[in-house]
Each structure stands twice: as structure tokens, then as C-alpha cells.
Backbone as a printed PyTorch tensor [residue, N CA C, xyz], in Angstrom:
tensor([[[-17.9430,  37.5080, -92.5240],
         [-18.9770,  36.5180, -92.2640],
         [-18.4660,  35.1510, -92.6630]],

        [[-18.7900,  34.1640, -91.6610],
         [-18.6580,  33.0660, -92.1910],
         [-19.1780,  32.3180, -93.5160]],

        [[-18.8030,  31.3670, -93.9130],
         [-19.4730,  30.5200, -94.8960],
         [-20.7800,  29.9800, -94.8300]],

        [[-21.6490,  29.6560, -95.9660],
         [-23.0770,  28.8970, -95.3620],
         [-22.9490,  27.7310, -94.8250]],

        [[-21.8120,  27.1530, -95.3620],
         [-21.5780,  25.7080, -94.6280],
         [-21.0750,  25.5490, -93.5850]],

        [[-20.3070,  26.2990, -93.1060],
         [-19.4910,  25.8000, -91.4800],
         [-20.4830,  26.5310, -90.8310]],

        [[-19.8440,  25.7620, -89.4750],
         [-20.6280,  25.4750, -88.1410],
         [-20.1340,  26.8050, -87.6790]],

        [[-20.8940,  27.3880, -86.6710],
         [-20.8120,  28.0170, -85.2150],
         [-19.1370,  27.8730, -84.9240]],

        [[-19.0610,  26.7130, -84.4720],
         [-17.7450,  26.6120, -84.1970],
         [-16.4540,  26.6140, -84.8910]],

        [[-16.6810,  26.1640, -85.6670],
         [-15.8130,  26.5630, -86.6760],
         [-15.4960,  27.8870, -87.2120]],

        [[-16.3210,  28.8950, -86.7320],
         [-15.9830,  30.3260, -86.4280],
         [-15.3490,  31.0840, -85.3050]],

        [[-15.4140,  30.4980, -84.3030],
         [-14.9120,  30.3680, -83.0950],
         [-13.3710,  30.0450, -82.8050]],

        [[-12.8870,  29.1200, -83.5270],
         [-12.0390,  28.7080, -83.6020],
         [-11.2010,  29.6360, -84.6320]],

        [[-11.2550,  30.6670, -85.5220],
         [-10.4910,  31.4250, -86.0620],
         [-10.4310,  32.3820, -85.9670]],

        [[-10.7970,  32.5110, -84.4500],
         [-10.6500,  33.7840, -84.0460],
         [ -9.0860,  33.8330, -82.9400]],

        [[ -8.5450,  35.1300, -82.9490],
         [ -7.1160,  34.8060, -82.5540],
         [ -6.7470,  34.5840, -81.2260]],

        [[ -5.6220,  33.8890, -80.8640],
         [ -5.3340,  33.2970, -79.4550],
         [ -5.3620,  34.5780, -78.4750]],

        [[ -6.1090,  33.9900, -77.0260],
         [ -6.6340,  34.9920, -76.2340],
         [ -4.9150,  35.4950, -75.7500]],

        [[ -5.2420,  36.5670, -74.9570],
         [ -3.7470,  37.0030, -74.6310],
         [ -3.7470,  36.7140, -73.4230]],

        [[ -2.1620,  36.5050, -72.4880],
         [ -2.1530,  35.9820, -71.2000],
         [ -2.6260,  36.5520, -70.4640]],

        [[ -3.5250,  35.7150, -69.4830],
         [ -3.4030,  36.9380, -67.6010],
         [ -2.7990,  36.9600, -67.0770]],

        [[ -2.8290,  37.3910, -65.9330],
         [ -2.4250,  37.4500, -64.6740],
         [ -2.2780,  35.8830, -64.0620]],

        [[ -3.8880,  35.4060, -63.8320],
         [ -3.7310,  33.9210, -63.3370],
         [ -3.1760,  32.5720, -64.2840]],

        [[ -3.0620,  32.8660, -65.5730],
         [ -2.1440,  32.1450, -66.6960],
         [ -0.6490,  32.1910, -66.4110]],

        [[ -0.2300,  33.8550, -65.8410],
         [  0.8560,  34.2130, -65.5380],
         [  1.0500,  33.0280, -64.3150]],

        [[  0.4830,  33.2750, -63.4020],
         [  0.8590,  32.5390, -62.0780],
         [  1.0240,  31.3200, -62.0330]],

        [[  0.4540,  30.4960, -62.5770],
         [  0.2060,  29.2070, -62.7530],
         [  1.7880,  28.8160, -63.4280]],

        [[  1.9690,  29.3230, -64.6310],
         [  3.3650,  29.6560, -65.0020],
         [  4.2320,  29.5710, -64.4660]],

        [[  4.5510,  30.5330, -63.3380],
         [  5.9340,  30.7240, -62.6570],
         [  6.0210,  30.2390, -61.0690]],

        [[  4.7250,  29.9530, -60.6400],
         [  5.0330,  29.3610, -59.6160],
         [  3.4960,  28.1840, -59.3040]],

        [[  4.5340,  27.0660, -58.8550],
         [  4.2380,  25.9620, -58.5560],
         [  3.0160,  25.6200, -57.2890]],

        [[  4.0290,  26.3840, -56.0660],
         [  3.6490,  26.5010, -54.8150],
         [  3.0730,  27.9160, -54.2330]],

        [[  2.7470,  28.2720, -53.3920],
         [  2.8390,  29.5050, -52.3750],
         [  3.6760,  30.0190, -51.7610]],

        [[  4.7890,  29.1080, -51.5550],
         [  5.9650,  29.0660, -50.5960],
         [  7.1290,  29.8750, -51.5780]],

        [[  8.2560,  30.6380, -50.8550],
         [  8.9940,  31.4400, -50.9850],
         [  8.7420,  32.7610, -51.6460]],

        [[  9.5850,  33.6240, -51.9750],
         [  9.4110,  35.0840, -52.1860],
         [  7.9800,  35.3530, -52.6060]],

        [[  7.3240,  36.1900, -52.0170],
         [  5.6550,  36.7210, -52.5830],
         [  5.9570,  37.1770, -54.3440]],

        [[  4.9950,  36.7760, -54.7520],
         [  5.4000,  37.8440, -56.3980],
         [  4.1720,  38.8950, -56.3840]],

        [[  4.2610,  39.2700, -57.1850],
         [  2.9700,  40.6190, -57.7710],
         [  2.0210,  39.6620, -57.9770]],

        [[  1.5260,  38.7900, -57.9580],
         [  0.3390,  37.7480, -58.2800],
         [ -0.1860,  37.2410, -57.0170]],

        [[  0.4430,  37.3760, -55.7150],
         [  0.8500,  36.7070, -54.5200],
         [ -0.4720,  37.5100, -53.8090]],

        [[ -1.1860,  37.1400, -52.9380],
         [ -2.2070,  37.9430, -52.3130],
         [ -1.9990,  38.9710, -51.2120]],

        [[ -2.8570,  40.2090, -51.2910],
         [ -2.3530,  41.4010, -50.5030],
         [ -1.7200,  40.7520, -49.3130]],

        [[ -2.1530,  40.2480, -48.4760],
         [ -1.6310,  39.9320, -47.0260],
         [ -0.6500,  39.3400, -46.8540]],

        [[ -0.0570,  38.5810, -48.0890],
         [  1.2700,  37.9300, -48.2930],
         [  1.9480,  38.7980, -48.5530]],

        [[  2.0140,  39.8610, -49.5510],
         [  3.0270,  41.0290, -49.9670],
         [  3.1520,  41.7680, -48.5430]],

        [[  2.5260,  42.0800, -47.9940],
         [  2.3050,  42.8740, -46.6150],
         [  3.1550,  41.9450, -45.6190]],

        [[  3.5380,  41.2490, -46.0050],
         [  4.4190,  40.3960, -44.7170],
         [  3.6050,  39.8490, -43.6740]],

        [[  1.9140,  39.6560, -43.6150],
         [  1.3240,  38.5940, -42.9590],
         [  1.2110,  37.4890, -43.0360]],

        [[  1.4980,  36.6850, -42.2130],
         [  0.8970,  34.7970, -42.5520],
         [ -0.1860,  34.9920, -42.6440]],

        [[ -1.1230,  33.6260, -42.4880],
         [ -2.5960,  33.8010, -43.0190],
         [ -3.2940,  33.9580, -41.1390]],

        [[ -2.7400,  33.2970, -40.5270],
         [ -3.1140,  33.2680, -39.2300],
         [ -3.4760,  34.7420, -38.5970]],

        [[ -2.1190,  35.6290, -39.0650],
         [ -2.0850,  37.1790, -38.9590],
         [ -3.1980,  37.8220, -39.7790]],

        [[ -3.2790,  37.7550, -40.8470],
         [ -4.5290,  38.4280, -41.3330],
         [ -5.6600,  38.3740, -40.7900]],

        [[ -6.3210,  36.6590, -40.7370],
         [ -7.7760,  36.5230, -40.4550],
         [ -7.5060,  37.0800, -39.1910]],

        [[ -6.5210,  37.0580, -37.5050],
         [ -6.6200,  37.7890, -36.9610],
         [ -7.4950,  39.1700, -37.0280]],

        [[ -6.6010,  39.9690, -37.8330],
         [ -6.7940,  41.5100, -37.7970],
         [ -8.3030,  41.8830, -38.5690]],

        [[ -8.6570,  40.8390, -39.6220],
         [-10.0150,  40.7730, -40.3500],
         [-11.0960,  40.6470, -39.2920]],

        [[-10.8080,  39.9780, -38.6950],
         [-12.2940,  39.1630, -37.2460],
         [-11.8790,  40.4950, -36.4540]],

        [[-10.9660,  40.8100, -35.9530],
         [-11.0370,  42.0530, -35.3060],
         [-11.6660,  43.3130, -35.6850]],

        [[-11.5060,  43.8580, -37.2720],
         [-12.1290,  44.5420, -37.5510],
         [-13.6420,  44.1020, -37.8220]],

        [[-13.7930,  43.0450, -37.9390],
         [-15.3020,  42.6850, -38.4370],
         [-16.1660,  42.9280, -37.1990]],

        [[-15.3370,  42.3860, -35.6850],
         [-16.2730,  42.9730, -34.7480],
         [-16.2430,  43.9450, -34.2400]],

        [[-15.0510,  44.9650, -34.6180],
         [-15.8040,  46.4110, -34.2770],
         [-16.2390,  47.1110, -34.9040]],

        [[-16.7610,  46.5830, -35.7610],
         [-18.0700,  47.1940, -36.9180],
         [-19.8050,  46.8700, -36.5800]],

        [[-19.7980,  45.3600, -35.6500],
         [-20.7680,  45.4420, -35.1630],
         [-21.5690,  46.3460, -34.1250]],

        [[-22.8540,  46.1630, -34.3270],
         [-23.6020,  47.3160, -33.3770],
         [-23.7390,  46.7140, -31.8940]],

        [[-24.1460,  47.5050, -31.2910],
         [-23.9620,  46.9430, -29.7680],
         [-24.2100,  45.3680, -29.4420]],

        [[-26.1600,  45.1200, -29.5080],
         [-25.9020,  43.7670, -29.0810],
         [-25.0250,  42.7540, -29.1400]],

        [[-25.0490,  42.4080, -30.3560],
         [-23.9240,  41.7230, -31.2550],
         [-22.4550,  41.5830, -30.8030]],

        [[-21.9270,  43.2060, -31.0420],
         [-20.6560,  43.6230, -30.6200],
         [-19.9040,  42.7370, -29.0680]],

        [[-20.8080,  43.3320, -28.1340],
         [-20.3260,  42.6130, -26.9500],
         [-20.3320,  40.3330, -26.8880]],

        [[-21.4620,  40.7560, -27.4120],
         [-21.1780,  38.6150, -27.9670],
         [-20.3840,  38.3170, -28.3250]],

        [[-19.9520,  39.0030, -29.7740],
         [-18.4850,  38.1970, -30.6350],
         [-17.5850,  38.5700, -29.3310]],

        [[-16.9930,  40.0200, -29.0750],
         [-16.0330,  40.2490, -28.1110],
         [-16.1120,  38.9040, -27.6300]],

        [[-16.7790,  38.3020, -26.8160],
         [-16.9840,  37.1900, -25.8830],
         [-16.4430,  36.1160, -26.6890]],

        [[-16.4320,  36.0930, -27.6310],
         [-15.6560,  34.5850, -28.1820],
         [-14.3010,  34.9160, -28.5750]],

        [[-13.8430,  36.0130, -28.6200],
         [-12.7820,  36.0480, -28.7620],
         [-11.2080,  35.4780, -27.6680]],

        [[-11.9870,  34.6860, -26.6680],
         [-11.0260,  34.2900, -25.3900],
         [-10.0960,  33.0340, -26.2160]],

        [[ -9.1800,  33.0160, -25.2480],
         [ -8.7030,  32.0540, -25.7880],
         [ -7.3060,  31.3010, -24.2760]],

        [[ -7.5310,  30.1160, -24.3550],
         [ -6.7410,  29.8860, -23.4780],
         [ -5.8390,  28.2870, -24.1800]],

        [[ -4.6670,  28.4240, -24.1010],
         [ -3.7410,  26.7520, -24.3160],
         [ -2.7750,  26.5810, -23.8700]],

        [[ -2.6160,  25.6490, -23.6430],
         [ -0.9180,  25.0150, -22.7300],
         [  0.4620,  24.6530, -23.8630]],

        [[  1.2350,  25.4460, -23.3110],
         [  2.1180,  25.7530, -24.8330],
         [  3.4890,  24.2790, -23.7140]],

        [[  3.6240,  23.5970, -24.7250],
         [  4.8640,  22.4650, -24.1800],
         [  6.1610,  22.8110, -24.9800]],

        [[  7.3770,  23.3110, -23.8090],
         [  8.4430,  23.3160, -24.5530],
         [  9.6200,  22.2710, -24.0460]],

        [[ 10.4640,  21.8470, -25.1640],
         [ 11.5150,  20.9740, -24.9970],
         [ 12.8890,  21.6370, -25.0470]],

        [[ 13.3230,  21.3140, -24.0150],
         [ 15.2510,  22.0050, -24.1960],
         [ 16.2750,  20.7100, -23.7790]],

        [[ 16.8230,  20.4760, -24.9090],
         [ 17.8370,  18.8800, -24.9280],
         [ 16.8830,  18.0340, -25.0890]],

        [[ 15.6910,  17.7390, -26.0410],
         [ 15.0660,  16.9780, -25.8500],
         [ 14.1920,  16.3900, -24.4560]],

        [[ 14.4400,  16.8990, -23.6010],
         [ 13.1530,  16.4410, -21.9470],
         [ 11.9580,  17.8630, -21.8270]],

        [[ 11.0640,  17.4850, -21.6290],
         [  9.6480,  18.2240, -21.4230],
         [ 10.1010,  18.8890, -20.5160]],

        [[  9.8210,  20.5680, -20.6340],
         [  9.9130,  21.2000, -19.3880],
         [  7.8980,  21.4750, -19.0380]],

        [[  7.7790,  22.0900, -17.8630],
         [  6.5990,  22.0770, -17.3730],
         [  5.7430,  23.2160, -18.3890]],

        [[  4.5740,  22.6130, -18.6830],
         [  3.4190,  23.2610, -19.5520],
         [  3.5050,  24.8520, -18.9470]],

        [[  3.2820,  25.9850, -19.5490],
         [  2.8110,  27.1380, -19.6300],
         [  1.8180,  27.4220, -20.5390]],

        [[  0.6910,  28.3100, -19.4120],
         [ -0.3260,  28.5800, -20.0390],
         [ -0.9390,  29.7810, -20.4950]],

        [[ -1.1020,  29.8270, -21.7100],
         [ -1.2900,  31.2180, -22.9260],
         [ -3.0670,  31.2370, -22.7580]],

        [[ -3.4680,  32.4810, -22.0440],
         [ -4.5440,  32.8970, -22.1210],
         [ -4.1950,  34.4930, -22.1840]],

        [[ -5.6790,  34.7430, -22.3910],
         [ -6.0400,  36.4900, -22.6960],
         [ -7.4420,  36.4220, -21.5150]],

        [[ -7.6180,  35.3950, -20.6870],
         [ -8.5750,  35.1430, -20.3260],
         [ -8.5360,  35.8330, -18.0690]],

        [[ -9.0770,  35.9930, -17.3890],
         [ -8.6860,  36.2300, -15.8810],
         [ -8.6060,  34.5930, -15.1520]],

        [[ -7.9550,  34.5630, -14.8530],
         [ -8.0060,  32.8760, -14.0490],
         [ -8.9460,  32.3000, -13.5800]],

        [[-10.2550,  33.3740, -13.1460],
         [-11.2970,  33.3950, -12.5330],
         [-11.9050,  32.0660, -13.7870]],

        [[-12.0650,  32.7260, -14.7150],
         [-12.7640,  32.3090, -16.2010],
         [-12.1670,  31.1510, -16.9010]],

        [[-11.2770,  30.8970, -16.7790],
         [-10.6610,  29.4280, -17.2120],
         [-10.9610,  28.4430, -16.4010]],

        [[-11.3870,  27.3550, -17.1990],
         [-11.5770,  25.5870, -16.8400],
         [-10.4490,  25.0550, -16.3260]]])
């Protein structure tokens, strides 16, 4: 038990230094996100996904968990159409276009 005279805190304070975590650990040894994943590093990074790749496969599973109405809606946003520009020697070659969409359905 403490003394009658000290404070609250002053009990607090002699109690012994907390021991490291995990996120104490991390903070520690790495700076950035970038290069080798460590054991601290998040599942989808150890797994060899970018983040682009994960939320992919996440929204995919999230909508085939929905029940019908629903189900067929999200499906529906999942289209996607863009004009990919590539350069060889530096001069623009002609746009190609990345859809999942029928030609019918593109703008």
C-alpha cells in the first residue's frame, strides 16, 4: 500500500516498465511499408498481394455473400472500362481499351 501522503499517481508511476509489443516492435524496425514484409506486416502483404489485389478479392467475396436482390446490383457495378496509353521510344502508340464490359454497354 501506498503512503497517506502520496498521490494516486505517484503510485502509478512505481509500478514496473510495461513490456514491448508487437506495434512498439514495428514502429522500431521499420520506418516505411516498403520492402521485405516482416511478421508485423499485414496478412495480404505476407501473402504476396498489393493492396489493389486484396480489396479486389474482398469486394468479390463480399458480393457473393449477398442474397439475391442485392447480389445481382453490386454484380452490376462491378464493370469497368479504360483506355490504357502506351509509349515505345518515347512516341504515343494508339490507346487500347481494357473493359470486362460487351461493346454494346460502353459509352
Amino acid at each position: 500500500m501506498a503512503p497517506a501522503n502520496s498521490s494516486p499517481r505517484a503510485a502509478c508511476s512505481e509500478q514496473p516498465p510495461r513490456k514491448a509489443t508487437a506495434h512498439s516492435a514495428l514502429h522500431r524496425t521499420s520506418k516505411t511499408m516498403s520492402g521485405a514484409p516482416s511478421r508485423f506486416s499485414s496478412f495480404w502483404r505476407r501473402s504476396g498481394l498489393n493492396y489493389l489485389e486484396m480489396i479486389t478479392v474482398a469486394s468479390t467475396s463480399m458480393r457473393q455473400c449477398l442474397k439475391e436482390p442485392l447480389r445481382t446490383e453490386a454484380l452490376g457495378r462491378t464493370s469497368y472500362a479504360f483506355r490504357e496509353f502506351k509509349f515505345e521510344n518515347g512516341v504515343e502508340q494508339p490507346p487500347e481499351t481494357v473493359s470486362n464490359m460487351p461493346d454494346a454497354e460502353r459509352d
